[in-house]
C-alpha positions in Angstrom: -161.7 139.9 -215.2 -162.9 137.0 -217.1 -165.7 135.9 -218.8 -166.1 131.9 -217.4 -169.4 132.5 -215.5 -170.9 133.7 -218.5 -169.4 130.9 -220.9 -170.5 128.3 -218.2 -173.8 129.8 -218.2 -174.0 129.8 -222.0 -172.8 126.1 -222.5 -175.2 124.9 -219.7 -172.3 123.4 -217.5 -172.1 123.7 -214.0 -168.9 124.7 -211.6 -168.7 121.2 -210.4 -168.4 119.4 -213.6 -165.6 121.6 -214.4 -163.5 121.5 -211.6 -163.7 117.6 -212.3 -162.4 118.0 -215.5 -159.7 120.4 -214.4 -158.7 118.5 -211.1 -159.0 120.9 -209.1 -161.2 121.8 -206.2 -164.5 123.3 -206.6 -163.4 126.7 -204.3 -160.8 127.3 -206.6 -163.1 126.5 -209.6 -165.4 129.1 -208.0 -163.1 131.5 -207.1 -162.2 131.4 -210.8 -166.0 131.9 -211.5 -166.4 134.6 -209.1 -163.5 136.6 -210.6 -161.7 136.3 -206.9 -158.9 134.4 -208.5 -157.7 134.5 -211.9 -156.1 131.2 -213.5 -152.6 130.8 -214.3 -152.8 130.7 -218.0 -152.2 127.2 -218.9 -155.4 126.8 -216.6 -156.8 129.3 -218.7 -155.8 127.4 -221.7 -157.3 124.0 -220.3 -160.4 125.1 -219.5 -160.8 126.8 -222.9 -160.3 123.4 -224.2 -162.6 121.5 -222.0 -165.3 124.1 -222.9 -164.9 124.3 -226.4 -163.9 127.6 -226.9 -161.0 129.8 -228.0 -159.3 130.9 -225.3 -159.6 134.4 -226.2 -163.8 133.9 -225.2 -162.9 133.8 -221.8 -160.8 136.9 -221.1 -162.9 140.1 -220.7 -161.6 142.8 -223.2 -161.4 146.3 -221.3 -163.2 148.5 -223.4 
C-alpha cells in the first residue's frame, strides 16, 4: 500500500498534473493512486521528488 492519495490530497495536486510530470498516463497514475498498481521504485523515487517529499512519506508502514 502506499500513501500517494493522501500526499496528493495534502499538497493540493491533482492525478493529472502528476502523471504529466511523470510521463506517464493518467490510468497508470491512478492505478498508482488507487493502490491497484504499485510503482516500480525508481517511479517511486520520481514522484517523491516531484512532490517534495521523502520518499519514505509515501510508503504505508504496516503497523
Amino acid at each position: 500500500m502506499n500513501r500517494i492519495k493522501e500526499v496528493l490530497e495534502e499538497k493540493g495536486i491533482t492525478q493529472t498534473w502528476l502523471a504529466e510530470q511523470l510521463g506517464k498516463s493518467y490510468n497508470m497514475v491512478n492505478g498508482y493512486v488507487q493502490n491497484r498498481n504499485q510503482p516500480r521504485l525508481e517511479v517511486l523515487f520520481e514522484i517523491a521528488r516531484i512532490l517534495g517529499v521523502d520518499p519514505k512519506d509515501l510508503i504505508q508502514s504496516k503497523h
